[in-house]
C-alpha positions as CSV (number, residue, x, y, z in Angstrom):
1,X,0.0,0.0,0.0
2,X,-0.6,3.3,-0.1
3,X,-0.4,6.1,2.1
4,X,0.6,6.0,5.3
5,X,3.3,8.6,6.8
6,X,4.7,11.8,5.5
7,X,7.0,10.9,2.5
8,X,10.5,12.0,3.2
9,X,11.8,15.8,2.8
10,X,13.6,17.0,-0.1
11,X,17.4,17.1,-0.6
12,X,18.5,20.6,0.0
13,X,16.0,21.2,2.8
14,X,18.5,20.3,5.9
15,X,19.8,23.4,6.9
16,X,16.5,25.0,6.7
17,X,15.1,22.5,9.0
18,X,17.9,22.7,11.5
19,X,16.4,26.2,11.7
20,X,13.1,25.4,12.1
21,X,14.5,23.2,14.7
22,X,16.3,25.7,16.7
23,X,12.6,27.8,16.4
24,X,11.1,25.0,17.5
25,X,13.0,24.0,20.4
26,X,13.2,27.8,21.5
27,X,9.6,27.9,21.9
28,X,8.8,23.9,23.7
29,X,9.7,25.0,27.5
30,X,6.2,27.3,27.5
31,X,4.5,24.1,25.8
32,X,5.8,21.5,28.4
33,X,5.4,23.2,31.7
34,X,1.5,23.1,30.4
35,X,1.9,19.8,29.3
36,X,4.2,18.4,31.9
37,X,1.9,19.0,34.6
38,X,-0.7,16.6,32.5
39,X,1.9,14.0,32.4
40,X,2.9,14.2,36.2
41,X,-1.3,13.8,37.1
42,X,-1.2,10.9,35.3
43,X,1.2,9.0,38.5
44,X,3.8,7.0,38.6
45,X,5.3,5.1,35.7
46,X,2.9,7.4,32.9
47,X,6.0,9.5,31.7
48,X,8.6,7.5,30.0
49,X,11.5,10.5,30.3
50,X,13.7,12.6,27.7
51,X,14.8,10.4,24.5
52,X,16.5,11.7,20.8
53,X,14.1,14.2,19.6
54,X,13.8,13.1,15.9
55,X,14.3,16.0,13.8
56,X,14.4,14.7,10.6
57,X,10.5,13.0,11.3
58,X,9.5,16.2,12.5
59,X,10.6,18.2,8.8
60,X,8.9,15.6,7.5
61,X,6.0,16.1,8.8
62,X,6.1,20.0,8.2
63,X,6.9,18.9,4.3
64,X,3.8,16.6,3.8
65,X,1.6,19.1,5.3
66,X,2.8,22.3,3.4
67,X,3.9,23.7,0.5
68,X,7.3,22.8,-0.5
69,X,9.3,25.7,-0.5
70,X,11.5,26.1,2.0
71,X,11.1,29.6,2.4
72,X,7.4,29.5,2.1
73,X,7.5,26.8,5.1
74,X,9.2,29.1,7.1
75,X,7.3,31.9,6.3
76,X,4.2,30.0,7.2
77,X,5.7,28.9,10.6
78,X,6.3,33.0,11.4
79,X,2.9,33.5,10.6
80,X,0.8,31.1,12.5
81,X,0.3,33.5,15.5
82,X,-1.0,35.9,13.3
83,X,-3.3,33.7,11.3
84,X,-4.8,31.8,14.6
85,X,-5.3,35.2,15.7
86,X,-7.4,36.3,12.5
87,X,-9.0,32.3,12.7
88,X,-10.3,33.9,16.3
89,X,-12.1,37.1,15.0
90,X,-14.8,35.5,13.6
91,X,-16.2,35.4,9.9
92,X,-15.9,38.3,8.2
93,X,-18.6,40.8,7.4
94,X,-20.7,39.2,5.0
95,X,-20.7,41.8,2.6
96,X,-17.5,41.5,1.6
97,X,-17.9,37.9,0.1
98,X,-21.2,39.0,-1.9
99,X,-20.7,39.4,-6.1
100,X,-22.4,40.9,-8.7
101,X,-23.8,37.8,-9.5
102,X,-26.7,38.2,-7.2
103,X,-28.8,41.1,-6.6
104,X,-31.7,41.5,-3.1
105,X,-34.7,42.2,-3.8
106,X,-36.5,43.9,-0.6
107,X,-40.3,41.8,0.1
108,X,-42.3,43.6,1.7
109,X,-42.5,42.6,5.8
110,X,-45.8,40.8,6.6
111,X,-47.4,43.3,9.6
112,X,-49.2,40.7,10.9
113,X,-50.0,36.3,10.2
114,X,-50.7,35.4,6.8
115,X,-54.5,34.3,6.7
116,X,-53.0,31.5,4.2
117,X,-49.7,30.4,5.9
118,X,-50.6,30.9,9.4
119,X,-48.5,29.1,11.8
120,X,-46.2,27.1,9.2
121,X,-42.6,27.6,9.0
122,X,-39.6,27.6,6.5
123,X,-39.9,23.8,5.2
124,X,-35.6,23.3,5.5
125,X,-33.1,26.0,7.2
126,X,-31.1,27.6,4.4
127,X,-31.1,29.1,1.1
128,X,-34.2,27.3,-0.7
129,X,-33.2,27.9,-4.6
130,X,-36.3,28.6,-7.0
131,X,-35.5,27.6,-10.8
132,X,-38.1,29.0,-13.4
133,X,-38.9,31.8,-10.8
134,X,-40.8,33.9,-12.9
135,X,-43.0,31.4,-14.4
136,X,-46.5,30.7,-13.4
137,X,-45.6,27.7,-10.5
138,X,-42.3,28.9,-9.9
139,X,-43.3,32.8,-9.0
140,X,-45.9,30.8,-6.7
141,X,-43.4,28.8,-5.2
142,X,-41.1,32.4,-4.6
143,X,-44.1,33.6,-3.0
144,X,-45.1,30.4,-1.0
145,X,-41.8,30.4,0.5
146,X,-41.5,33.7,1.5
147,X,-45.3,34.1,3.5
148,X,-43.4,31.1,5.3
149,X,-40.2,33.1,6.2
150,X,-37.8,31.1,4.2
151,X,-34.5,32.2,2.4
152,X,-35.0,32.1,-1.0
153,X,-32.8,32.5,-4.0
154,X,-34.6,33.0,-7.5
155,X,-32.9,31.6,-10.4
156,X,-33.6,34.0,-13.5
157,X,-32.6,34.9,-16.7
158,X,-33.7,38.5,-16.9
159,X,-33.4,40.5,-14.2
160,X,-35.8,43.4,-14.9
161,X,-38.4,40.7,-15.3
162,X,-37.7,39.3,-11.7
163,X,-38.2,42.8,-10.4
164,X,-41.3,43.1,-12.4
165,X,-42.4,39.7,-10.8
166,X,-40.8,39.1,-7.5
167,X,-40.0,42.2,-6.0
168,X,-42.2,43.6,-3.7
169,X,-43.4,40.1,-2.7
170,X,-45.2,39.7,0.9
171,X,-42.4,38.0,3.3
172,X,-42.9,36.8,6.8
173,X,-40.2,37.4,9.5
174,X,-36.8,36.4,8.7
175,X,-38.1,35.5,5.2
176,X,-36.0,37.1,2.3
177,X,-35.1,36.7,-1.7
178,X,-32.3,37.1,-3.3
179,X,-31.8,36.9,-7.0
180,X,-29.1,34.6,-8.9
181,X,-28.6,35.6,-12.7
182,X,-28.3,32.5,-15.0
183,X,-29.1,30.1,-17.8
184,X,-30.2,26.3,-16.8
185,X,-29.7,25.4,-20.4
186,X,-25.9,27.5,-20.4
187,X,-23.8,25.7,-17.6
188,X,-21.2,28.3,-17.6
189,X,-24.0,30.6,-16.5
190,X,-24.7,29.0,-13.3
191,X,-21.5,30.3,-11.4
192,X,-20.3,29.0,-7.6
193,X,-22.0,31.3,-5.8
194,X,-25.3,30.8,-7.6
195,X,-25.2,27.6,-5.3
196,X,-23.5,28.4,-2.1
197,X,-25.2,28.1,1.2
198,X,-28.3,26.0,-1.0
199,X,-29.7,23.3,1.2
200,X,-33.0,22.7,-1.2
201,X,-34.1,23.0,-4.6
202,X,-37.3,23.4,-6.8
203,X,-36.7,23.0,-10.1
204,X,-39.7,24.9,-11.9
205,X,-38.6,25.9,-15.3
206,X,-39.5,24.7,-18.3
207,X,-40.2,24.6,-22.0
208,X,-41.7,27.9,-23.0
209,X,-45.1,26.4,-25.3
210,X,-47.1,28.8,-26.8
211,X,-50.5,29.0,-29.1
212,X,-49.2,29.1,-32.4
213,X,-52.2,32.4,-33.2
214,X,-49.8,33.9,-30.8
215,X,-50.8,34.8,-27.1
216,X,-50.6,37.7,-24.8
217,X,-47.7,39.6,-23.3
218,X,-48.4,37.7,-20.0
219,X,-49.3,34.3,-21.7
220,X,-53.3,34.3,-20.8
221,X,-54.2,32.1,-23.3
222,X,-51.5,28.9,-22.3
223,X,-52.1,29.6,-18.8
224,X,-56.2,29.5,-18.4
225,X,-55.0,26.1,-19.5
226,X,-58.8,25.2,-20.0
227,X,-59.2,26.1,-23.6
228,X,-57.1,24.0,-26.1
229,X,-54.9,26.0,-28.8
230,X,-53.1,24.4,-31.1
231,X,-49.3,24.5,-29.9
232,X,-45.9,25.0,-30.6
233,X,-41.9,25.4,-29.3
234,X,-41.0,29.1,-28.5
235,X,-37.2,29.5,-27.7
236,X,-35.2,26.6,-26.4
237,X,-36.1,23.1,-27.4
238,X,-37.2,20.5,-24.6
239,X,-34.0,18.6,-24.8
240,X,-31.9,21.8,-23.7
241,X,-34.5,23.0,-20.4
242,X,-36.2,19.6,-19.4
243,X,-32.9,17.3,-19.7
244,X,-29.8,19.0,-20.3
245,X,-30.9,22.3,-18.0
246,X,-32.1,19.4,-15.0
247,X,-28.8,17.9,-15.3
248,X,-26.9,20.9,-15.3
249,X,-29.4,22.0,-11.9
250,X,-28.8,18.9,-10.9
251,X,-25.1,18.2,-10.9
252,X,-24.5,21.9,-9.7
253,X,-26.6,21.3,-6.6
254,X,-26.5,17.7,-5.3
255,X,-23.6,17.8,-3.1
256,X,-24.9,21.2,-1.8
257,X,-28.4,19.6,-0.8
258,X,-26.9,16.5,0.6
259,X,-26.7,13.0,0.0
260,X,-29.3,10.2,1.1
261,X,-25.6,7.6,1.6
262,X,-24.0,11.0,3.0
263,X,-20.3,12.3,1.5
264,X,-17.6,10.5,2.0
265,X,-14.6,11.7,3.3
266,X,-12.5,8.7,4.0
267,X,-13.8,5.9,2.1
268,X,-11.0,2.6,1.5
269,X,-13.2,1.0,-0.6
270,X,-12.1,3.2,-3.2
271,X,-8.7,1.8,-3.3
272,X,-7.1,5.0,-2.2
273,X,-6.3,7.5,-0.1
274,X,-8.2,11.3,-1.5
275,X,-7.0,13.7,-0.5
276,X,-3.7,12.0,1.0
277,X,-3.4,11.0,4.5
278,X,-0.5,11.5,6.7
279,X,0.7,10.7,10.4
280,X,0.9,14.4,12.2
281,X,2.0,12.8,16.0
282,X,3.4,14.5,18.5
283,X,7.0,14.8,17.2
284,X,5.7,18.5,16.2
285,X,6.2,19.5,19.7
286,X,9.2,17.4,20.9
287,X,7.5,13.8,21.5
288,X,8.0,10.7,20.1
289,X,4.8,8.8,19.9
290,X,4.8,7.6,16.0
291,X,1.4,6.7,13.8
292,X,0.6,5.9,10.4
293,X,-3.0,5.3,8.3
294,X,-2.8,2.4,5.2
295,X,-5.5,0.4,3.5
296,X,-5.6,-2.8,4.3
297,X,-7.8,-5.7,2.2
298,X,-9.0,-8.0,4.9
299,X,-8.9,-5.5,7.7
300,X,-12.5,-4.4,7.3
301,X,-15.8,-6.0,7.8
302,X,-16.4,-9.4,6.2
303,X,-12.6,-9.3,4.7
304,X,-13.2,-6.3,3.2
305,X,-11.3,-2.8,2.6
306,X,-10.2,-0.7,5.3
307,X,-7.9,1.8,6.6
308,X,-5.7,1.7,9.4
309,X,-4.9,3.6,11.8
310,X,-2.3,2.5,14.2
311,X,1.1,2.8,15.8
312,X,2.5,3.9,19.4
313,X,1.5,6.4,22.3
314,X,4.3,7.7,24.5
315,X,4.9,10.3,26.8
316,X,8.5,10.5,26.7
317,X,9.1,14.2,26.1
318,X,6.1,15.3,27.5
319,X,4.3,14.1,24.7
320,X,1.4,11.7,24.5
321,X,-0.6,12.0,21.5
322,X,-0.6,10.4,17.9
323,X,-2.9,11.2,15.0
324,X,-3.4,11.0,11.1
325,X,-5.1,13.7,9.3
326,X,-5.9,14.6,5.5
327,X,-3.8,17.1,3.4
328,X,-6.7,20.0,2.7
329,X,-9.5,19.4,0.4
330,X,-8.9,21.6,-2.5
331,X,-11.6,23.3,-2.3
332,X,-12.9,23.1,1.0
333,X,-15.6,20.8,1.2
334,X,-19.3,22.1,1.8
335,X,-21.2,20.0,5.0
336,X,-23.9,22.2,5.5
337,X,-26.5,20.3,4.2
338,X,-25.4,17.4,6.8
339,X,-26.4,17.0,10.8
340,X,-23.0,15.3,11.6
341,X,-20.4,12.5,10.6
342,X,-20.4,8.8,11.2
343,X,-17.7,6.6,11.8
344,X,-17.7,2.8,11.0
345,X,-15.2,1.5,12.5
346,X,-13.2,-1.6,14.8
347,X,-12.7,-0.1,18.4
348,X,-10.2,-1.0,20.8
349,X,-11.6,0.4,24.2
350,X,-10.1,3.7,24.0
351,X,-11.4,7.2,23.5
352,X,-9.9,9.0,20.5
353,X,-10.7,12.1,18.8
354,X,-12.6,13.1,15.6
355,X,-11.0,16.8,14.2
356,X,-12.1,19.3,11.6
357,X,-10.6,22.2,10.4
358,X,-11.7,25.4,8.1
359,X,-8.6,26.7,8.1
360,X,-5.9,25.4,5.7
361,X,-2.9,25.6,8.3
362,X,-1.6,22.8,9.8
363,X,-1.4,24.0,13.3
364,X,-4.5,26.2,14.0
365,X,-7.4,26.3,15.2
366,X,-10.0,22.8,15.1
367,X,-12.8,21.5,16.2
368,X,-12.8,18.3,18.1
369,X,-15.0,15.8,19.4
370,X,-14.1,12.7,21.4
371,X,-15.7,9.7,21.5
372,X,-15.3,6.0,22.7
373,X,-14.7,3.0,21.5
374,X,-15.8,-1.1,22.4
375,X,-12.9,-3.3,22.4
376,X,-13.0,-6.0,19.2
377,X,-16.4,-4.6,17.7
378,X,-17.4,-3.0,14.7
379,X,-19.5,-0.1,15.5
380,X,-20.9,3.0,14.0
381,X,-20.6,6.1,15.8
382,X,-22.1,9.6,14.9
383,X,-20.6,12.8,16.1
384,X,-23.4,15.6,15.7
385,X,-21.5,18.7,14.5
386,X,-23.3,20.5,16.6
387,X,-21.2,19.0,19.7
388,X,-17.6,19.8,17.7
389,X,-15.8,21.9,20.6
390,X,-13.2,25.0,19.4
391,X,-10.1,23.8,20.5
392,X,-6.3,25.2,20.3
393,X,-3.8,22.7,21.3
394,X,-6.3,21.0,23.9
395,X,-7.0,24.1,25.3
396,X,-11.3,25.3,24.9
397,X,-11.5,28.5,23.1
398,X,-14.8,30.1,24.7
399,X,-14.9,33.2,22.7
400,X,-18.2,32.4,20.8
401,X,-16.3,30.5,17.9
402,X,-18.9,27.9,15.8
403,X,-18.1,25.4,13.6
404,X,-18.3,26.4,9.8
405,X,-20.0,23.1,8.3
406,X,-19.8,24.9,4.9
407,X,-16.2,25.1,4.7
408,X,-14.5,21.9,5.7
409,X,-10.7,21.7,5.1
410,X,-9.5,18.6,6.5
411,X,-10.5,15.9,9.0
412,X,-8.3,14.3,11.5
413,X,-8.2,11.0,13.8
414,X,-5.9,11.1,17.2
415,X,-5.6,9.2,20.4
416,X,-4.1,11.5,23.0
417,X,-3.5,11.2,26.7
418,X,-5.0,14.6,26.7
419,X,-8.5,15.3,26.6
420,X,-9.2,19.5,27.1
421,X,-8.2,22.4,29.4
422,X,-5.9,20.3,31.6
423,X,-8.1,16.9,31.6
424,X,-6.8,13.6,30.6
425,X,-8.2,11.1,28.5
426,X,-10.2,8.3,30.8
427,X,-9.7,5.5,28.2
428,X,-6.1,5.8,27.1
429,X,-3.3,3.0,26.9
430,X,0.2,4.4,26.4
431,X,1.4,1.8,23.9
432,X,0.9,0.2,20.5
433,X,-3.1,0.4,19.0
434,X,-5.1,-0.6,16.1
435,X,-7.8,1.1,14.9
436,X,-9.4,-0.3,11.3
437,X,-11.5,2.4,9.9
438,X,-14.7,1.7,7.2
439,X,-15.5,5.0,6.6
440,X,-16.0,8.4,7.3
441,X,-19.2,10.3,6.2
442,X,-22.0,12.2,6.6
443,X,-25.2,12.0,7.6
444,X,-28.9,13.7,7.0
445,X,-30.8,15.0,10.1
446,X,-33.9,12.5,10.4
447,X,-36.4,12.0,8.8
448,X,-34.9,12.9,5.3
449,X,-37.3,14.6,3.4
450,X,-36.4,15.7,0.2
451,X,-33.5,18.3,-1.0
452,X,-34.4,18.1,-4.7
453,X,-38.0,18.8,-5.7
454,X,-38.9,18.6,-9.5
455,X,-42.2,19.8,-11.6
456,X,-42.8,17.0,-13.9
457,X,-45.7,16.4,-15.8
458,X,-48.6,13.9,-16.1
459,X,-48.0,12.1,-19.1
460,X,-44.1,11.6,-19.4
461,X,-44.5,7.8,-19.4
462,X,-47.4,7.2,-22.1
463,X,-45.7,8.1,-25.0
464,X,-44.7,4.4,-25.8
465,X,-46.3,2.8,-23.7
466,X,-48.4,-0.3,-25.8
467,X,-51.8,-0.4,-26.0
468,X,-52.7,3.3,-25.1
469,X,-55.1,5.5,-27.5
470,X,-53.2,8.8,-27.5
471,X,-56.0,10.5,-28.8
472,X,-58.0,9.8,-25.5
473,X,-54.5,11.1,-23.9
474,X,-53.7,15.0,-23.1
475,X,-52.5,16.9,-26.4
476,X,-48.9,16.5,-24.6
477,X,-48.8,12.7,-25.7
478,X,-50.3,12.9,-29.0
479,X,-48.2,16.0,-30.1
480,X,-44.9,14.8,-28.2
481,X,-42.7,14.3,-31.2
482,X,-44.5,17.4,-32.7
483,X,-43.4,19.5,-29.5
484,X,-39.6,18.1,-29.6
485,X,-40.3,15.1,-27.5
486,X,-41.2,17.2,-24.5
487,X,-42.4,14.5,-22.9
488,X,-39.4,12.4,-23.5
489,X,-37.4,14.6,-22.9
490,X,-39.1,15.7,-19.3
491,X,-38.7,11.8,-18.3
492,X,-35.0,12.2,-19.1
493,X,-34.8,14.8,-16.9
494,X,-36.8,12.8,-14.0
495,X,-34.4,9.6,-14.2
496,X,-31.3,12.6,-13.9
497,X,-33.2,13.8,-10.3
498,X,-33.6,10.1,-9.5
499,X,-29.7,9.1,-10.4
500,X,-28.7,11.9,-8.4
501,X,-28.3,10.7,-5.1
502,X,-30.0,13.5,-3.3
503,X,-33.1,12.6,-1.5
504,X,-36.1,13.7,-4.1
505,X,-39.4,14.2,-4.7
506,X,-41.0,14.7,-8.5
507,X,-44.8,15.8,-8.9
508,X,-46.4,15.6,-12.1
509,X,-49.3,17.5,-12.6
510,X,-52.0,17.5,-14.7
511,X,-53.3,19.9,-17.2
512,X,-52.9,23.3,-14.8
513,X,-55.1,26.3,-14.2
514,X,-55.4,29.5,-12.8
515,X,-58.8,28.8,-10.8
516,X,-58.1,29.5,-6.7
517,X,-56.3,27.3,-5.0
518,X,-58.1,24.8,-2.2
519,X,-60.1,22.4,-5.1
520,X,-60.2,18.7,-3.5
521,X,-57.3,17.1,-4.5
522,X,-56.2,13.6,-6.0
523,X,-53.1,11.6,-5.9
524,X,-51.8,8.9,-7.9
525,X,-48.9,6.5,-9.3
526,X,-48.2,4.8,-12.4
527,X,-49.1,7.7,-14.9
528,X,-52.4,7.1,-15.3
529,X,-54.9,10.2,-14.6
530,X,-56.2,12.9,-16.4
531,X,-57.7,16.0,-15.7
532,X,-56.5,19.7,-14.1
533,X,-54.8,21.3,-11.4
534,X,-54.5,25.0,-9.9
535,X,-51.1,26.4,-10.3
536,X,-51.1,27.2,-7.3
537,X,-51.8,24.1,-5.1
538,X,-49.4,22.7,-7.3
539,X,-47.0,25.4,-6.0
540,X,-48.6,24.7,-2.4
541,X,-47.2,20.9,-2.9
542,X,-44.0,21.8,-4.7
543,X,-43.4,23.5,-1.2
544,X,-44.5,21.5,1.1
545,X,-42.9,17.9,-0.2
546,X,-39.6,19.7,1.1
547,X,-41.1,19.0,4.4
548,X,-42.8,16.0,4.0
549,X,-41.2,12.0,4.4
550,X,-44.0,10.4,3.0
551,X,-42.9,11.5,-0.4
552,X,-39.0,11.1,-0.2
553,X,-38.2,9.3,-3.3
554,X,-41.3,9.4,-5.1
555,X,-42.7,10.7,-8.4
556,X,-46.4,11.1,-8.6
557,X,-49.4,12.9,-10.4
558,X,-52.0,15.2,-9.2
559,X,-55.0,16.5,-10.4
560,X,-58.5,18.5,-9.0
561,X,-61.6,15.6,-8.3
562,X,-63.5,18.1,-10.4
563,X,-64.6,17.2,-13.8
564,X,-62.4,18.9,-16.5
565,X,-65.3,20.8,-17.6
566,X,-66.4,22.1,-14.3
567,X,-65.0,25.7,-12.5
568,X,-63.9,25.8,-9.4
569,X,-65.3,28.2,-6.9
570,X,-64.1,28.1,-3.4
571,X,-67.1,28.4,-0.6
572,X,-67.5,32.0,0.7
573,X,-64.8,32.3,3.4
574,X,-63.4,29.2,2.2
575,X,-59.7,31.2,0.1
576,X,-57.9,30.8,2.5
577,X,-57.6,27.6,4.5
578,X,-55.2,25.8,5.1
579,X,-55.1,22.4,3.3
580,X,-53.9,19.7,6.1
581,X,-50.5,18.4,3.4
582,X,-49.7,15.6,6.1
583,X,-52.6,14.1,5.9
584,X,-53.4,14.3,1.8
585,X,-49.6,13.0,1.3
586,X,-49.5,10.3,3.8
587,X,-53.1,9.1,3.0
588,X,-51.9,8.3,-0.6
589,X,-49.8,5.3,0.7
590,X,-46.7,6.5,-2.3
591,X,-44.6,3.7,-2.6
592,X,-40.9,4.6,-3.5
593,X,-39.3,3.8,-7.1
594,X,-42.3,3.4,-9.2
595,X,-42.3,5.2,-12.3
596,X,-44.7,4.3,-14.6
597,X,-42.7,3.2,-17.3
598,X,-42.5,0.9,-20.1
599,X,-39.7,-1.8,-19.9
600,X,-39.0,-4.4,-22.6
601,X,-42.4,-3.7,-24.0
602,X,-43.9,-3.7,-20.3
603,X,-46.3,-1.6,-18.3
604,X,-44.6,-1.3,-14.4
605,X,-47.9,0.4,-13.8
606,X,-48.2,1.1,-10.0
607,X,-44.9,-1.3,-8.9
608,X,-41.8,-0.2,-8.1
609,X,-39.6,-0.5,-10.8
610,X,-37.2,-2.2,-10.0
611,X,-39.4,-4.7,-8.3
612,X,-40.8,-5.1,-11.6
613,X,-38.1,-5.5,-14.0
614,X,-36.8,-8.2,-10.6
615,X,-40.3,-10.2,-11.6
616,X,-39.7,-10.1,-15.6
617,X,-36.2,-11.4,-15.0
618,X,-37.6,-14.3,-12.9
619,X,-40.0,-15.0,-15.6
620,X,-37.4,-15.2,-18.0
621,X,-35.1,-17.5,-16.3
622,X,-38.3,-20.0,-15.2
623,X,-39.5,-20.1,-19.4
């Protein structure tokens, strides 16, 4: 194998070193009267006395983790003081990190509760981006959000439009909307900070369809969506918005939103070490305890991969603590989306320590948590990051400092004798140790709900699907190859939301309206009803499946119980009550992985699909 302890320094680099050395050495008295009195609590036999200081481990270690100039080493050593310093102040004003690439728009502060939202609540913390913002369901959706006091950022191609639209929009306390410029269809349009801080999405936009007589500035005609006119394509083709534009959403976004199996950020079953790994042991401050990290085939669970940690704890010197940790993630790794980390792992008895840093110095500030281990048993362990403590050389820093889950540099495994602010570790064994490692990654607060929601359509799977009479179908299926496979095209872009990893939801509606909102609703699977929705329940749902489990992982259609043919008119005093969501979405029993498709000439109707493709293949073999 692979990766294990720092790789050895660079010829030329001695003298420098025996510098660094000296500084080093100038500095260790202040460290090991703090230290020393740990080691002398620990009683009789715990400190091992003075042996060789080993230089030549200790520049290596300073080479793996930094840049490999000499001069920039040193430099970087001078500096630390000042940089921890800076780490201490906090983040900066927020201000300063905002581009032209997105522009506030001021909503206008609710005075009072919202007869239509009263009592409900932003449906995920965090930025909640809006894609097609400024079309009929996704300027609902904006405006949903923001009665609820969410953080919203619009997705939009024109800006003055947006304004038009958006601004001005009622907002509930701590609500606000910000507005991202960009093209779904244009990649290179959808910049970095388009995405940061986004924890959910709703993806609204799509195909702009139009009645080939032409329509109105403000689209009346398409939108009454009662009337039939014949159609056509206006601007970019279905491929580009419902397929290409998803994917590009999609792949921009996932690892922002989170994923369902978490991101990993040791994983041996790879085959390798990414970022590399090195030992970083107590050497750095005169000790001798030694450590390294490999992968090991057969160390893991049922023979499997894994990496291991091991090597030995000593306190001669004064020291006492050994520890492998990642060079930095280049970029810094985003964990906001993500309640904590888990550990699988093969314990030994003793407590070690989990480490994370924001920083890209290799002596700074961290944030720790410990945790404890069962001797001989694989175990998972999850460290909330809400319980990750500030910590500078064991020491607490109480000065209000948080973890910054959205900016995660490197991560760090060490058994120490020292636990914090004088303490020492209850479960410690100075001497050799083992620790096989599965995995580190993260996890999703529970219950998952979904991160990605998508506006499909009713429809997407009847295009080839044998036996159906398309001209009993909505104009959608008969006209598909007529309208650039819009249809196909929109099922593309589902199976991209379902490949992605992220927990999901897609609703496909049918024919939509601009009657009120509040019409009984009806749910279904397997792409068979027909009939019409208001826009703005469907923007209602769009909303609310962010906060709902009973629809993680599900695609489904939606229509109004009310005859085609027949108006809705709410009852007087009726507007504005709230539908009960819960109840609708759990009461429709959704069943995760069905689709509705056609596979090898066969309708999965209402079954999940891969359920159903299992049955065909058993058919199969038993013929």
């Amino acid at each position: 194998m692979k990766g294990a302890s720092p790789s050895s320094a660079p010829a030329g680099a001695g003298a420098l070193f025996r510098g660094v050395a000296r500084f080093s050495s100038a500095r260790r008295p202040a460290v090991d009267r703090g230290q020393g009195t740990m080691a002398r609590a620990e009683g009789n036999g715990a400190s091992e006395g003075r042996q060789p200081w080993d230089v030549s481990r200790f520049a290596r270690t300073v080479m793996f983790f930094n840049e490999t100039s000499p001069s920039k080493i040193l430099a970087g050593i001078l500096e630390q003081p000042f940089k921890l310093i800076r780490s201490f102040m906090g983040p900066q004003d927020l201000e300063e990190s905002k581009t032209s690439v997105l522009r506030v728009l001021a909503p206008s502060v609710l005075d009072g509760p919202d007869l239509t939202l009263a009592g409900s609540k932003p449906p995920i913390d965090g930025i909640i981006l809006v894609t097609g913002a400024t079309g009929g369901v996704g300027s609902r959706v904006v405006a949903d959000l923001l009665k609820r006091g969410a953080t919203v950022r619009a997705l939009v191609r024109d800006m003055e439009k947006a304004k038009k639209i958006l601004g001005g929009l009622p907002c509930a306390k701590g609500g606000s909307l910000d507005v991202a410029l960009g093209d779904i269809t244009q990649k290179q349009t959808l910049l970095p900070d388009t995405f940061k801080g986004v924890r959910a999405v709703i993806i609204c936009s799509s195909t702009v369809v139009a009645p080939v007589e032409g329509d109105t500035a403000d689209r009346k005609k398409y939108r009454v969506g009662i009337k039939f006119y014949d159609p056509e394509i206006v601007g970019d083709t279905p491929e580009s918005v419902e397929y290409v534009g998803v994917r590009n959403i999609v792949e921009s976004c996932k690892d922002r939103v989170g994923l369902e199996a978490g991101a990993a950020l040791l994983d041996p079953s790879t085959g390798t070490l990414t970022p590399e790994w090195g030992s970083l042991d107590d050497v750095v401050m005169g000790g001798c305890s030694e450590s390294k990290i490999e992968l090991m085939k057969g160390a893991g669970e049922d023979g499997g991969m894994a990496a291991v940690f091991s090597g030995n704890v000593t306190s001669a010197n004064n020291g006492g603590f050994a520890s492998v940790r990642s060079k930095n993630f280049a970029p810094a790794v985003d964990l906001g989306a993500y309640e904590g980390l888990q550990l699988r792992l093969k314990g030994d008895g003793q407590r070690y320590k989990l480490t994370l840093r924001q920083d890209t110095y290799w002596d700074s500030l961290s944030f720790v948590r410990s945790f404890d281990t069962t001797d001989g048993e694989w175990q998972t362990i999850k460290l909330p990051f809400s319980e990750f403590r500030p910590v500078f050389r064991a020491k607490t820093m109480d000065n209000g400092t948080k973890l910054d889950k959205s900016s995660i540099t490197s991560v760090q495994i060490m058994l120490s004798k020292f636990e914090y602010d004088g303490g020492l570790n209850p479960n410690i064994r100075m001497g050799k140790f083992c620790l096989p490692v599965a995995y580190i990654k993260t996890y999703l607060s529970q219950p998952v709900t979904p991160r990605i929601v998508l506006l499909g359509s009713a429809g997407v799977t009847r295009v080839d699907r044998p036996g159906i009479d398309k001209e009993q179908e909505p104009p959608a299926v008969k006209l598909n190859e007529a309208l650039g496979g819009i249809l196909t095209f929109k099922l593309k872009g589902e199976d991209v939301v379902r490949g992605s990893g992220a927990p999901y939801t897609i609703v496909r509606p049918c024919a939509l309206t601009e009657e009120p909102r509040g019409a009984p609703l009806e749910l279904d699977q397997g792409d068979v009803i027909k009939g019409k929705v208001s826009r703005q329940d469907v923007a209602e749902l769009l909303v609310e499946a962010l906060s709902q489990p009973s629809v993680l992982d599900t695609a489904f259609e939606v229509k109004c119980t009310l005859p085609f043919s027949q108006p809705y008119e709410p009852e007087a005093g009726a507007e504005g009550a709230p539908r009960d969501w819960a109840a609708l979405l759990e009461g429709a029993n959704l069943r995760r992985g069905v689709t509705g498709k056609t596979i090898d000439g066969v309708y999965t109707g209402r079954v999940p699909e891969e359920e159903a493709t299992a049955s065909k293949g058993a058919e199969k073999i038993s013929q």
